[in-house]
N, CA, C and O atoms as CSV, one atom per row, in Angstrom:
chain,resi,resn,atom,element,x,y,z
A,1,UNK,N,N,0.838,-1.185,0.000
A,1,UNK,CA,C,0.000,0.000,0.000
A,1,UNK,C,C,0.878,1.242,0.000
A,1,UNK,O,O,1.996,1.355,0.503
A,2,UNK,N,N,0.125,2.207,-0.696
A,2,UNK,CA,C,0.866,3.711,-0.598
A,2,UNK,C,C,0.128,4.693,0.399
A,2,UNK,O,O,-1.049,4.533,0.723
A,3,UNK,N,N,0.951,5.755,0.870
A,3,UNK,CA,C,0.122,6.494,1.483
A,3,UNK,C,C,0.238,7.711,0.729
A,3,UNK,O,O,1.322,8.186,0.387
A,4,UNK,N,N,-0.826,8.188,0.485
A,4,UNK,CA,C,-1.006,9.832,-0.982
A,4,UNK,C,C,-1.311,10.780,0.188
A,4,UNK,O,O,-2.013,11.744,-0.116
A,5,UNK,N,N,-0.938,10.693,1.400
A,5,UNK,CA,C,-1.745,11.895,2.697
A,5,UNK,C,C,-0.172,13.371,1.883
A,5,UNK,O,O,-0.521,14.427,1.356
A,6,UNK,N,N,1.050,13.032,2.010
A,6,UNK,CA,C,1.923,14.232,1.526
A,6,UNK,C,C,2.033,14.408,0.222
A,6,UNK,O,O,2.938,15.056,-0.303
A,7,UNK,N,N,0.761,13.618,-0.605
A,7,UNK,CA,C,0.776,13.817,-1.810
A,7,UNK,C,C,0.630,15.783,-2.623
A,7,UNK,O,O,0.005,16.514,-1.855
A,8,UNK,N,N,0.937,16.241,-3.453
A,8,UNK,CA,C,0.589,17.427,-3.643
A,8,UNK,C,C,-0.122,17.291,-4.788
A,8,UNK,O,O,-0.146,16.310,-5.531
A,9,UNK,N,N,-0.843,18.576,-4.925
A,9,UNK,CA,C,-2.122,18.506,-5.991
A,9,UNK,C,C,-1.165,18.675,-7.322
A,9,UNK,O,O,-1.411,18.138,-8.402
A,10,UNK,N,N,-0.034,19.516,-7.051
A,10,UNK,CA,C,1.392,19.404,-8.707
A,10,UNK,C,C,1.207,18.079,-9.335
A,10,UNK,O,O,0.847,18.004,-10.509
A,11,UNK,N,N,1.436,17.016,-8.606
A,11,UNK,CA,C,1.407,15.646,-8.512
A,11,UNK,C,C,0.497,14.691,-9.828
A,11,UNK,O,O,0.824,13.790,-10.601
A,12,UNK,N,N,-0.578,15.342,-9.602
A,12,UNK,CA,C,-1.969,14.753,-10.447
A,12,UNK,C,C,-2.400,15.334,-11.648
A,12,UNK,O,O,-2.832,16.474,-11.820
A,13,UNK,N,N,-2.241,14.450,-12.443
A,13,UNK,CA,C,-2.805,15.532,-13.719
A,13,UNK,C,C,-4.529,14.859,-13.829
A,13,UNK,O,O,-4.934,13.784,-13.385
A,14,UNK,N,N,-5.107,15.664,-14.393
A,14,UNK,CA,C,-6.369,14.833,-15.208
A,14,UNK,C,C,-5.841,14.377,-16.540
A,14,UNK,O,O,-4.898,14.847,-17.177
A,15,UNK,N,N,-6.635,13.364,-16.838
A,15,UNK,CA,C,-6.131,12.320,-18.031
A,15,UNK,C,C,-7.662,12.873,-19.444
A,15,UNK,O,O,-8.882,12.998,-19.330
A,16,UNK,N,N,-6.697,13.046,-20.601
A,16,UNK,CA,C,-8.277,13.162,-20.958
A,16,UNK,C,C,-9.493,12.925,-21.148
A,16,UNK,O,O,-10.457,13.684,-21.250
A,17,UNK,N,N,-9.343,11.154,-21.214
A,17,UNK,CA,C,-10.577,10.698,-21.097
A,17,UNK,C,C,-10.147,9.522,-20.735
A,17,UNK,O,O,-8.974,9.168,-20.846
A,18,UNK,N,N,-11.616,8.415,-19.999
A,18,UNK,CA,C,-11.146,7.052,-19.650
A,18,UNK,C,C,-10.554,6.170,-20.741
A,18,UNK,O,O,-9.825,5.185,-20.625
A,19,UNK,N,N,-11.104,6.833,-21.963
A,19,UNK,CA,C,-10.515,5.140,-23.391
A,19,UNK,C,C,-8.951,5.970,-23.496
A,19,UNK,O,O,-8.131,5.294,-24.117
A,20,UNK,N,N,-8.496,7.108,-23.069
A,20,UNK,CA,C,-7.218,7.256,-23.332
A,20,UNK,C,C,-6.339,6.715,-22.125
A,20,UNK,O,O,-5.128,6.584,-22.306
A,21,UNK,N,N,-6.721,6.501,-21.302
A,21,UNK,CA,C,-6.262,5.883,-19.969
A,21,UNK,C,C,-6.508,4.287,-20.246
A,21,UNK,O,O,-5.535,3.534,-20.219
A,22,UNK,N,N,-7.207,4.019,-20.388
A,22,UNK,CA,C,-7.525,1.919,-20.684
A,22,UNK,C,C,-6.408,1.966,-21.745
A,22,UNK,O,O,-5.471,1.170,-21.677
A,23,UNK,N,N,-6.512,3.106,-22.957
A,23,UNK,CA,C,-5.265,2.634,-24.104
A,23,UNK,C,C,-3.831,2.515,-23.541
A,23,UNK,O,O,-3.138,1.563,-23.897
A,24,UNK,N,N,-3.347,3.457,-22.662
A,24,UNK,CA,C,-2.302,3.629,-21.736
A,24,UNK,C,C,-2.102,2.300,-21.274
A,24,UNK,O,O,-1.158,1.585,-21.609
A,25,UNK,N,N,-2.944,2.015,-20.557
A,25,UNK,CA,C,-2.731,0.728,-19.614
A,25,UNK,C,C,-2.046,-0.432,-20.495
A,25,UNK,O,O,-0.905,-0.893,-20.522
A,26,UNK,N,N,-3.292,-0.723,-21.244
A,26,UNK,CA,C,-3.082,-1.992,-22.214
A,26,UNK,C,C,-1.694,-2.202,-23.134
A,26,UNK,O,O,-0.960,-3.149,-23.415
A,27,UNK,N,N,-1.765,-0.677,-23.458
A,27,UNK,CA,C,-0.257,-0.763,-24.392
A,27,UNK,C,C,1.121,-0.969,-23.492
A,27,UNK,O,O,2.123,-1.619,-23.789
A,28,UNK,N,N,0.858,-0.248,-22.367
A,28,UNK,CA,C,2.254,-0.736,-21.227
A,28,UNK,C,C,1.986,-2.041,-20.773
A,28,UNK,O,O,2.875,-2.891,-20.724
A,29,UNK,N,N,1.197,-2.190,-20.545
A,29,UNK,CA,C,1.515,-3.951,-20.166
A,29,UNK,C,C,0.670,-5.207,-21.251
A,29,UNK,O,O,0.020,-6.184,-20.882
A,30,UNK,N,N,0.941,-4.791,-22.526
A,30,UNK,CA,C,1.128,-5.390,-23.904
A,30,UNK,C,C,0.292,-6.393,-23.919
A,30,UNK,O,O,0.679,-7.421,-24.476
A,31,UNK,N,N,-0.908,-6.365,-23.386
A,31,UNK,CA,C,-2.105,-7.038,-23.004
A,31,UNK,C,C,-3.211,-7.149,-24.272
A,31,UNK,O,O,-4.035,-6.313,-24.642
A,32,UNK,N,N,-2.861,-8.774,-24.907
A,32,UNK,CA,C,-3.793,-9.399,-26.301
A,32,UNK,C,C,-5.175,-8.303,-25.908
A,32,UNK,O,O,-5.584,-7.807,-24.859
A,33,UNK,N,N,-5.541,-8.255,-27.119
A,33,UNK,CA,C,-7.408,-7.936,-26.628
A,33,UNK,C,C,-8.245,-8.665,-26.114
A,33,UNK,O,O,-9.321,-8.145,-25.820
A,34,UNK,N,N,-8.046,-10.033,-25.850
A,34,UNK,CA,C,-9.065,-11.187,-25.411
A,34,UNK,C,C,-8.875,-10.731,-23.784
A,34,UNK,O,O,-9.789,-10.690,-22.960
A,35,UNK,N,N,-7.634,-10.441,-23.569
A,35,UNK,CA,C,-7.469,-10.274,-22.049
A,35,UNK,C,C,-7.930,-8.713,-21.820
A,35,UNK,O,O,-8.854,-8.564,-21.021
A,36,UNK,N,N,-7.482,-7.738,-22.327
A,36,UNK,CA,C,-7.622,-6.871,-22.346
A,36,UNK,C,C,-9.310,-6.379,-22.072
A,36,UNK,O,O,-9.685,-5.230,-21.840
A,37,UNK,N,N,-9.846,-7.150,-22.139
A,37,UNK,CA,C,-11.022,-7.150,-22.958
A,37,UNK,C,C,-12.447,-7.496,-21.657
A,37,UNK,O,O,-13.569,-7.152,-21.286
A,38,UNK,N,N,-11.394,-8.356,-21.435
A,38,UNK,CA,C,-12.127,-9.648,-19.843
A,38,UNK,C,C,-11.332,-8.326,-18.531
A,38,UNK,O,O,-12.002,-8.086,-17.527
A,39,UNK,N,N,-10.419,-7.851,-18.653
A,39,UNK,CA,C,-9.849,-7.432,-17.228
A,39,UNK,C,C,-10.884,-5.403,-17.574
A,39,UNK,O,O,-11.162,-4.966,-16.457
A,40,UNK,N,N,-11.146,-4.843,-18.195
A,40,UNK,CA,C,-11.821,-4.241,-18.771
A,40,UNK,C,C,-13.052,-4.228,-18.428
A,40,UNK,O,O,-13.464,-3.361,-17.658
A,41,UNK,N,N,-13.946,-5.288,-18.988
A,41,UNK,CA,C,-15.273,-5.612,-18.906
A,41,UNK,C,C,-15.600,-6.113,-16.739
A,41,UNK,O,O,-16.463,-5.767,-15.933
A,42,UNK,N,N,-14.431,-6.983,-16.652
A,42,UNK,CA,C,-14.396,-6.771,-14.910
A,42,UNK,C,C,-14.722,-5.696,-13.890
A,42,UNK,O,O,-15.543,-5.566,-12.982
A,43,UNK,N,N,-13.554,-4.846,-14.515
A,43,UNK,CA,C,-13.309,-3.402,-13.799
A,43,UNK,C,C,-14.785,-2.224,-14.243
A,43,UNK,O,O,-15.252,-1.375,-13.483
A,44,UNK,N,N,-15.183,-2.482,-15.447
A,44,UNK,CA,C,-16.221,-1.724,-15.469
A,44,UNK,C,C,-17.622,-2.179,-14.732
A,44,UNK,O,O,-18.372,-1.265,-14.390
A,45,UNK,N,N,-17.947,-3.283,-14.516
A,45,UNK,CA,C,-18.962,-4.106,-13.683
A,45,UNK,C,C,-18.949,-3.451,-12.126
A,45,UNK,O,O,-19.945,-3.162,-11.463
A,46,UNK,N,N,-17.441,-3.290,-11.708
A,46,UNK,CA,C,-17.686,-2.169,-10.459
A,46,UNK,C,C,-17.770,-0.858,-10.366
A,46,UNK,O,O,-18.378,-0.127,-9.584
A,47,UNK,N,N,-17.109,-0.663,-11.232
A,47,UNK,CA,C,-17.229,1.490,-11.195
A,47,UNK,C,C,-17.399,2.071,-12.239
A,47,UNK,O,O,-17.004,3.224,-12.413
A,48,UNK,N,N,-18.032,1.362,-13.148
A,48,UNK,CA,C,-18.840,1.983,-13.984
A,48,UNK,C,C,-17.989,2.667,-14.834
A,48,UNK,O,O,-17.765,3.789,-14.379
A,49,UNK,N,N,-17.299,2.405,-16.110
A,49,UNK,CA,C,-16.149,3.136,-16.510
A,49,UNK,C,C,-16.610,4.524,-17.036
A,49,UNK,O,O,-16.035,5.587,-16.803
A,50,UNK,N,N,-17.790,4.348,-17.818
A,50,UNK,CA,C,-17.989,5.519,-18.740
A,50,UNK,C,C,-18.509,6.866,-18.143
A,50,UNK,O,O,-18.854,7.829,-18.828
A,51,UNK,N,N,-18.526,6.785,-16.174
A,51,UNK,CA,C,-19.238,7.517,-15.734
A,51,UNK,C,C,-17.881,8.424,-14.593
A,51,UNK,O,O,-18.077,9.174,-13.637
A,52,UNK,N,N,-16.299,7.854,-15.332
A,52,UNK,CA,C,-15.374,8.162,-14.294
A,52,UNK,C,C,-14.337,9.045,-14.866
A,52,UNK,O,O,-13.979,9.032,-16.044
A,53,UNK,N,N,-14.026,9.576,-14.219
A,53,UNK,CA,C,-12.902,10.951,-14.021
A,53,UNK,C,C,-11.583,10.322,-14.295
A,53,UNK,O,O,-11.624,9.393,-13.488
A,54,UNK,N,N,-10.591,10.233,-14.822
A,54,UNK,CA,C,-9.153,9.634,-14.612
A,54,UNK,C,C,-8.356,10.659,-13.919
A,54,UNK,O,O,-8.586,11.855,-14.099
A,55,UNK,N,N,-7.381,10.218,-13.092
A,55,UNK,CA,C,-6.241,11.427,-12.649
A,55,UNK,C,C,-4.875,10.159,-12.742
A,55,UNK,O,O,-4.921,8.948,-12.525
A,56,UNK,N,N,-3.659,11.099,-13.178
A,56,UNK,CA,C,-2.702,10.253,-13.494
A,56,UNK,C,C,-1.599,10.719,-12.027
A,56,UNK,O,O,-1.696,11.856,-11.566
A,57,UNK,N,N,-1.055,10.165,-11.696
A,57,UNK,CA,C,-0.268,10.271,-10.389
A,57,UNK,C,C,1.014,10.559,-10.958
A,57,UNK,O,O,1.161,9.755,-11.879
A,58,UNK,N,N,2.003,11.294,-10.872
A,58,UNK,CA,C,3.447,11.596,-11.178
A,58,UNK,C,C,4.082,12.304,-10.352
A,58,UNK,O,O,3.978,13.522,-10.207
A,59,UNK,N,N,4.891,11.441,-9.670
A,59,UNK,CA,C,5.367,12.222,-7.855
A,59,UNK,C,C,6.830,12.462,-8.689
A,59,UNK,O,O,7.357,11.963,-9.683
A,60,UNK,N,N,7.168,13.495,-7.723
A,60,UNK,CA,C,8.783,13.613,-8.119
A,60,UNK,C,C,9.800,12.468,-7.610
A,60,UNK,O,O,9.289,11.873,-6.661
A,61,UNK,N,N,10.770,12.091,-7.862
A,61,UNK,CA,C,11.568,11.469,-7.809
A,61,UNK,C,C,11.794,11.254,-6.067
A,61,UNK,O,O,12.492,10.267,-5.838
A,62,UNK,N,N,11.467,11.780,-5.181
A,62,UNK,CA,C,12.167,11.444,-3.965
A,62,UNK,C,C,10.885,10.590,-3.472
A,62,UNK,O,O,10.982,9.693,-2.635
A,63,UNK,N,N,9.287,11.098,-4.285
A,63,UNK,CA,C,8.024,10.825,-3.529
A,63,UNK,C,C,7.690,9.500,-4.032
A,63,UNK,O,O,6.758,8.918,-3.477
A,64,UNK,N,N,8.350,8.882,-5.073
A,64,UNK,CA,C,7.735,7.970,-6.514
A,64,UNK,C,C,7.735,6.858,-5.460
A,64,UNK,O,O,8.757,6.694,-4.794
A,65,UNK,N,N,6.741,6.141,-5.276
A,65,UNK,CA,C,6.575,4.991,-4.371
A,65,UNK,C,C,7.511,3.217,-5.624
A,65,UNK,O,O,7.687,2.004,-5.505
A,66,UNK,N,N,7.733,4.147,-6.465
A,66,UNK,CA,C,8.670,3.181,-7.811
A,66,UNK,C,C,9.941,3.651,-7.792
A,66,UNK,O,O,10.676,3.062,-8.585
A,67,UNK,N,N,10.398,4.423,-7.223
A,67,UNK,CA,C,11.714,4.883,-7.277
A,67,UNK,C,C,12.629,4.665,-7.741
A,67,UNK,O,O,13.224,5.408,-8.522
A,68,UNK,N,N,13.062,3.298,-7.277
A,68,UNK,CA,C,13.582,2.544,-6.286
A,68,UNK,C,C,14.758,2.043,-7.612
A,68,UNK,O,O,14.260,1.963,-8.735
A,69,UNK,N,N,16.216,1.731,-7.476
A,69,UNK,CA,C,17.007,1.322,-8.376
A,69,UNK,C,C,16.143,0.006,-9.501
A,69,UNK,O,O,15.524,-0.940,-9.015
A,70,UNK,N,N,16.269,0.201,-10.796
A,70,UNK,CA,C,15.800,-0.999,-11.804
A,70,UNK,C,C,14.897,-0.723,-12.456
A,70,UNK,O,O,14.626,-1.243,-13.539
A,71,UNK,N,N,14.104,0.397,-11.742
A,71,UNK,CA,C,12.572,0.698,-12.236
A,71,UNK,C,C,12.784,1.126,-13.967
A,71,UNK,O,O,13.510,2.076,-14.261
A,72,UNK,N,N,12.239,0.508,-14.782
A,72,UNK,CA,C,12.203,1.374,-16.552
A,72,UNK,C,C,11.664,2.196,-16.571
A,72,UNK,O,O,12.153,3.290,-16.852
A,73,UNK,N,N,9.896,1.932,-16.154
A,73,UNK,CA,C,8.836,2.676,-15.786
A,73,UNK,C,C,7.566,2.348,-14.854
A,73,UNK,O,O,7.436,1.348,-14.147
A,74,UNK,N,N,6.752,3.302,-14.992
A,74,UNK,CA,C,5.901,2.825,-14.173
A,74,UNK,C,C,4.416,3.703,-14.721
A,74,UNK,O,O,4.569,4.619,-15.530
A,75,UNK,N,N,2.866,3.318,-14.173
A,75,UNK,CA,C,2.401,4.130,-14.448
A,75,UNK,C,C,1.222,4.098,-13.315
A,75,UNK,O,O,0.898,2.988,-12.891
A,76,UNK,N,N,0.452,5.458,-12.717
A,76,UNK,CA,C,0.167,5.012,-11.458
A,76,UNK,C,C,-1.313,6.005,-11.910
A,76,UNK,O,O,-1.136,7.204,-12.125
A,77,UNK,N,N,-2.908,5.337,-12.042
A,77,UNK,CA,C,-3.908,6.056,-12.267
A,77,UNK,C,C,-4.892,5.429,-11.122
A,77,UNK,O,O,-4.753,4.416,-10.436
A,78,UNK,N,N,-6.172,6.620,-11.179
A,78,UNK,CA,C,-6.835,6.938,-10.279
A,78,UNK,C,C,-8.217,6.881,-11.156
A,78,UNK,O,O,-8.508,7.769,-11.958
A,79,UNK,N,N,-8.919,5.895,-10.944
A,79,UNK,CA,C,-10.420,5.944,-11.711
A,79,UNK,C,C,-11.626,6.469,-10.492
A,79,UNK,O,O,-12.065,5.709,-9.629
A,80,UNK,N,N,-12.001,7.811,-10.633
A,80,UNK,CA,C,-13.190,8.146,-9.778
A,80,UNK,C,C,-14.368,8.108,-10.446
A,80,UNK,O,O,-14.605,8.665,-11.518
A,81,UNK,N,N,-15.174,7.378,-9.735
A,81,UNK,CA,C,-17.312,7.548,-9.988
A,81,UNK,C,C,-17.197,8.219,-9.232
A,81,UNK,O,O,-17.115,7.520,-8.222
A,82,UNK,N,N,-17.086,9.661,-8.834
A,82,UNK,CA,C,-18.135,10.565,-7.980
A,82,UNK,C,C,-19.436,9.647,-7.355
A,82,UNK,O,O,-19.510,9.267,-6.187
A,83,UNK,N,N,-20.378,9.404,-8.360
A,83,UNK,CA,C,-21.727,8.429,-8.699
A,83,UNK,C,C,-21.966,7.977,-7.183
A,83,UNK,O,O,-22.581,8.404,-6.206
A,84,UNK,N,N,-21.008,6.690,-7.565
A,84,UNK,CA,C,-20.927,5.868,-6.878
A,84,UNK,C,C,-19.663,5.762,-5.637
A,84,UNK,O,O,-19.154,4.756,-5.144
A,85,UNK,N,N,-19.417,7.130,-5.386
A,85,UNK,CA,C,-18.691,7.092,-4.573
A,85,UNK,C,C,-17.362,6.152,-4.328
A,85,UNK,O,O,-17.044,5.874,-3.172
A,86,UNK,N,N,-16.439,5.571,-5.672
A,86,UNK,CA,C,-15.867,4.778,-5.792
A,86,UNK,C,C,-14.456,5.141,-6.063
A,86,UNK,O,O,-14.510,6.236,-6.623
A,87,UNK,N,N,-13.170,4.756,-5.940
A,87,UNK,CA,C,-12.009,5.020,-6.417
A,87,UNK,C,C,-11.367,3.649,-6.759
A,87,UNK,O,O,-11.303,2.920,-5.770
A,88,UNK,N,N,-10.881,3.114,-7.888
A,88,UNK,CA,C,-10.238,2.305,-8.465
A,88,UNK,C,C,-8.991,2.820,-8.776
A,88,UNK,O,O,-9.096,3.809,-9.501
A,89,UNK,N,N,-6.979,2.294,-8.290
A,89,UNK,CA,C,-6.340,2.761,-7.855
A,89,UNK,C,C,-5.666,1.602,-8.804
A,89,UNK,O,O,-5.668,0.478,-8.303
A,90,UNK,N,N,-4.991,1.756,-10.334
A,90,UNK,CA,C,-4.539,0.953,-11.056
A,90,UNK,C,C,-2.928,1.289,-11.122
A,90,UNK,O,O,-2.692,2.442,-11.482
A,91,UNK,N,N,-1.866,0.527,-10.854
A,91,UNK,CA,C,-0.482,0.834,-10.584
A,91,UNK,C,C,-0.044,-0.327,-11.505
A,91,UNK,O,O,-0.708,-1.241,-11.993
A,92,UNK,N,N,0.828,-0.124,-11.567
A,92,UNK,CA,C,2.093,-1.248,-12.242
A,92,UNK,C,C,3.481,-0.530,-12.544
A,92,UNK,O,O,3.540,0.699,-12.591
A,93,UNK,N,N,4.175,-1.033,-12.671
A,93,UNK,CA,C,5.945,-1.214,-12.627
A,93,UNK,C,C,6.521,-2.008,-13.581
A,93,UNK,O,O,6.077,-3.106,-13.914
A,94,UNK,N,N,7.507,-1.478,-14.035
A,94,UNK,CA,C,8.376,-2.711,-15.138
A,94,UNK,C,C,10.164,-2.312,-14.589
A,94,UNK,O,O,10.677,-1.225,-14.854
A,95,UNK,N,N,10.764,-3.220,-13.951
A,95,UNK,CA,C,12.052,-3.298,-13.651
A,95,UNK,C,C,12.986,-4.608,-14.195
A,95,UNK,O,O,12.778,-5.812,-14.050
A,96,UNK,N,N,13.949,-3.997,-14.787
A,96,UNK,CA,C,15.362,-4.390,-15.803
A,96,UNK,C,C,15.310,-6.222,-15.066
A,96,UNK,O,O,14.910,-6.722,-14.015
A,97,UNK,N,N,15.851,-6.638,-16.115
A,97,UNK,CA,C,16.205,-8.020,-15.491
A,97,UNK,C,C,17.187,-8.167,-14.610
A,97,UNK,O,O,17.127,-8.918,-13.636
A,98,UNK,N,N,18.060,-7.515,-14.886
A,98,UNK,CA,C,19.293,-7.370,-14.327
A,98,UNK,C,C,19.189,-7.420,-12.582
A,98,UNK,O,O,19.851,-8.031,-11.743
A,99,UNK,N,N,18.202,-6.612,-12.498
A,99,UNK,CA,C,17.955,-5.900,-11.044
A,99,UNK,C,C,17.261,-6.780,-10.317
A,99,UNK,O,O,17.439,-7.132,-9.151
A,100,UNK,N,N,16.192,-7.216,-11.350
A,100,UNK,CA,C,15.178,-8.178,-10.625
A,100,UNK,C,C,15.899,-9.846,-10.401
A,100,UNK,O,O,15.450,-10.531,-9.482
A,101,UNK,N,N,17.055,-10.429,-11.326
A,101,UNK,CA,C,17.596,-11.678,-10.605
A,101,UNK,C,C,18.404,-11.072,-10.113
A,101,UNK,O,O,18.723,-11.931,-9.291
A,102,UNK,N,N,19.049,-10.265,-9.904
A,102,UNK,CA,C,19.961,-10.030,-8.991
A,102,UNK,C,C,19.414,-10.169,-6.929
A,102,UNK,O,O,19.873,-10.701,-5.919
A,103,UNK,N,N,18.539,-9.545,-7.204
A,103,UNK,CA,C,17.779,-9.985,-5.930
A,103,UNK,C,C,16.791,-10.956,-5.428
A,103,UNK,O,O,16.469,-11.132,-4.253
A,104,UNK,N,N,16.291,-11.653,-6.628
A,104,UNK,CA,C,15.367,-12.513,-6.240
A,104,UNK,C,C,15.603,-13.920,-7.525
A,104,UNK,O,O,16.080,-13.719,-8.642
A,105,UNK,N,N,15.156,-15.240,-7.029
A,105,UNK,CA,C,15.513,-16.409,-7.492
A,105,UNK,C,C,13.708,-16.537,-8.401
A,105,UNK,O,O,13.193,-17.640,-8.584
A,106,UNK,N,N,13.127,-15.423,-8.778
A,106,UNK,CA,C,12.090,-15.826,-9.223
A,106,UNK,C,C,12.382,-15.103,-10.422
A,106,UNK,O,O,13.285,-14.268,-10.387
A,107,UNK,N,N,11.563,-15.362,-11.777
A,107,UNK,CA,C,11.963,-15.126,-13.000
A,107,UNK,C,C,10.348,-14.729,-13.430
A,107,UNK,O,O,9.374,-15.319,-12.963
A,108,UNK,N,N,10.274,-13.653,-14.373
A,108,UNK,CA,C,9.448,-13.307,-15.160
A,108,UNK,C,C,8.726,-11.997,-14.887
A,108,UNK,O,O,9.221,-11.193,-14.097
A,109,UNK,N,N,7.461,-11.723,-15.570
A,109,UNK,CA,C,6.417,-10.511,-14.496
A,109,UNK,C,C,5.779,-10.963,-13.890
A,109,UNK,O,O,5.378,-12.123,-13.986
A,110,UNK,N,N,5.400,-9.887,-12.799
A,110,UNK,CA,C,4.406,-10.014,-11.672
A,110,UNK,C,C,3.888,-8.274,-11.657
A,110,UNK,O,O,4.454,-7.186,-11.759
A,111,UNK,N,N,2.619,-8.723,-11.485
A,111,UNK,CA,C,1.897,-7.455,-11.576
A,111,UNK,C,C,0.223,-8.079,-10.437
A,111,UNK,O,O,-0.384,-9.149,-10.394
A,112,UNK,N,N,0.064,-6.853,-9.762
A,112,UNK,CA,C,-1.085,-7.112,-9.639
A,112,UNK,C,C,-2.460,-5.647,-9.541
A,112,UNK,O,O,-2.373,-4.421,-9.481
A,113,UNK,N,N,-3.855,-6.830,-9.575
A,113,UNK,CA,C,-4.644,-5.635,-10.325
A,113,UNK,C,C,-5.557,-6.199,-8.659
A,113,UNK,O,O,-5.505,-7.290,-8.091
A,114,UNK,N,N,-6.261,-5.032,-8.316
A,114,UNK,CA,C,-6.659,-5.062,-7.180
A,114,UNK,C,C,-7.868,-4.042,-6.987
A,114,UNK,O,O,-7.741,-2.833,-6.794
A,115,UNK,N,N,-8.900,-4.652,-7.063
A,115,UNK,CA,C,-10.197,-3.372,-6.980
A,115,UNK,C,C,-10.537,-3.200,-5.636
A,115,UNK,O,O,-10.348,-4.358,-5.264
A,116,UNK,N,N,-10.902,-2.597,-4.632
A,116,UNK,CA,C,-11.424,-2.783,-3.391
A,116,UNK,C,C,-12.186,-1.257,-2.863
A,116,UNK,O,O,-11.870,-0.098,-2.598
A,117,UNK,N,N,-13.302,-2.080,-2.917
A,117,UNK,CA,C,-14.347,-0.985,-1.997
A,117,UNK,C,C,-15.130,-1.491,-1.133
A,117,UNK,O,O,-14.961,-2.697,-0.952
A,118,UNK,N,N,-16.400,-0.705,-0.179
A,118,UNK,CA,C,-17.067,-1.078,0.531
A,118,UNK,C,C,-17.544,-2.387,0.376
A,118,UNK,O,O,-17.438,-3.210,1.285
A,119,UNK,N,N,-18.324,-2.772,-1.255
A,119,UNK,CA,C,-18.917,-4.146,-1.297
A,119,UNK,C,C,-18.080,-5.322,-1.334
A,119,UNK,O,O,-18.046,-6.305,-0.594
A,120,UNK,N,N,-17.544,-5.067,-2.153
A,120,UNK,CA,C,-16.482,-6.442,-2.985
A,120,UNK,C,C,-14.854,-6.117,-2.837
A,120,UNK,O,O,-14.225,-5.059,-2.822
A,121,UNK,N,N,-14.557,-7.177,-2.761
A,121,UNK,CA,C,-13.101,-6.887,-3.203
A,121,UNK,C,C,-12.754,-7.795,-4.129
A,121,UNK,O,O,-13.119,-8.960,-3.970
A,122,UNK,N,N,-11.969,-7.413,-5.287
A,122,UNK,CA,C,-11.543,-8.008,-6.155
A,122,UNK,C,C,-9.968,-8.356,-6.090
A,122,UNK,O,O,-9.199,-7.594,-5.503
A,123,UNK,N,N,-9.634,-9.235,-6.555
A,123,UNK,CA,C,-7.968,-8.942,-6.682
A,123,UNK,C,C,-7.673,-10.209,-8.147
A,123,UNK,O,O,-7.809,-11.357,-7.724
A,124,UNK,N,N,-7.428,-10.173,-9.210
A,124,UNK,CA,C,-6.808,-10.727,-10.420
A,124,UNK,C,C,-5.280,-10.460,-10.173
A,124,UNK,O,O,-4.732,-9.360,-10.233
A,125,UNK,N,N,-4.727,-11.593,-9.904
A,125,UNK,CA,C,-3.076,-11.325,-9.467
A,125,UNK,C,C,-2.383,-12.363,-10.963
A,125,UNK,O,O,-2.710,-13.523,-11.216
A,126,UNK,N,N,-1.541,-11.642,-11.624
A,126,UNK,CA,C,-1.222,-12.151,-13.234
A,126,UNK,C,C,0.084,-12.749,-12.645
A,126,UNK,O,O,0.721,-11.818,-12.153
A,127,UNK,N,N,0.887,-14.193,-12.464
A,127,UNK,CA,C,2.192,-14.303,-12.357
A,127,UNK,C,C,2.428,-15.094,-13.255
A,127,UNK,O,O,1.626,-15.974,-13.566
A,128,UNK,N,N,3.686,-14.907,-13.893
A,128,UNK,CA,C,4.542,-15.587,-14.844
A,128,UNK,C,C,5.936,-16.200,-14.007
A,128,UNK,O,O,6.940,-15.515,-13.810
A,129,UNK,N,N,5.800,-17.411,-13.630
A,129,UNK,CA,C,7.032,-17.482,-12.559
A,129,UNK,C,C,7.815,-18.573,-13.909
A,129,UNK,O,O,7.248,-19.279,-14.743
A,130,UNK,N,N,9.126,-18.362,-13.700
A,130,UNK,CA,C,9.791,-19.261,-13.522
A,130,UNK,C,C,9.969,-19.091,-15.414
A,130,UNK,O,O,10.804,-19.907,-15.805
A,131,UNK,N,N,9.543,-18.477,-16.252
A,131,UNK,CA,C,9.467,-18.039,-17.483
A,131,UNK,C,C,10.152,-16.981,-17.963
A,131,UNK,O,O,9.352,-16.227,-18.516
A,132,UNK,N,N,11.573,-16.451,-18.027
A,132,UNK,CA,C,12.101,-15.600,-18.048
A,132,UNK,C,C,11.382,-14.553,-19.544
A,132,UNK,O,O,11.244,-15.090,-20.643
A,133,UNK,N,N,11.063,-13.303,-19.343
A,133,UNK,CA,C,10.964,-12.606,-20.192
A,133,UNK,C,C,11.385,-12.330,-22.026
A,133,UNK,O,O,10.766,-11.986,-23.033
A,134,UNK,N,N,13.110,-12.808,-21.597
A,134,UNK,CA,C,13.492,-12.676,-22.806
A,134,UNK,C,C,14.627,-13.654,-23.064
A,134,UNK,O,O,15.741,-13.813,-22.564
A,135,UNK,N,N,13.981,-14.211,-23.963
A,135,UNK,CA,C,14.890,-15.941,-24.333
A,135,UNK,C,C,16.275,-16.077,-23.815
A,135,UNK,O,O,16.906,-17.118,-24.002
């Protein structure tokens, strides 16, 4: 978990619209359309996509909860329903191989997608173990 309490409003941009934010997503983490499609149709079943605000998170370098040595990139959005009183909090990370066996005996991506509000909680956790990235 992050804590956004010393977050600053510099920090947040608005995104222009939600299909330019889903395109964002999908193209950074290079996600077929069949999947794309199912993790999409999920996330809209709780917060209603076509009825939400995007804000994109970009902390400066000391605040970046990704900081951290290895990182390539990262991308960190904020889906609000006002509506429904909802916030969907979509993060992911991509760090060098180099960095990632260097510290750990596990191989491939790991990402996870995590919805959670009052009713439901969701969590779709994607691992590729043991499958190294690149031949």
């Amino acid at each position: 978990d992050y804590d956004f309490s010393n977050a600053t409003s510099d920090e947040f941009t608005r995104e222009p619209s939600v299909d330019f934010s889903v395109n964002a997503v999908n193209t950074s983490l290079g996600l077929p359309a069949n999947k794309s499609n199912t993790l999409w149709e999920g996330i809209n079943i709780e917060i209603q996509l076509n009825e939400c605000i995007v804000y994109s998170y970009n902390p400066d370098l000391e605040s970046d909860p990704y900081g951290e040595d290895g990182t390539l990139w990262s991308f960190n959005y904020f889906f609000y329903n006002a509506k429904l009183k909802r916030i969907l909090f979509i993060t992911c990370k991509a760090t060098s191989l180099s960095e990632h066996y260097s510290g750990s005996s596990d191989h491939g991506f790991y990402g996870n997608i995590t919805l959670d509000n009052d009713d439901d909680y969701i969590e779709d956790d994607m691992r590729y173990q043991d499958y190294p990235i690149f031949g």
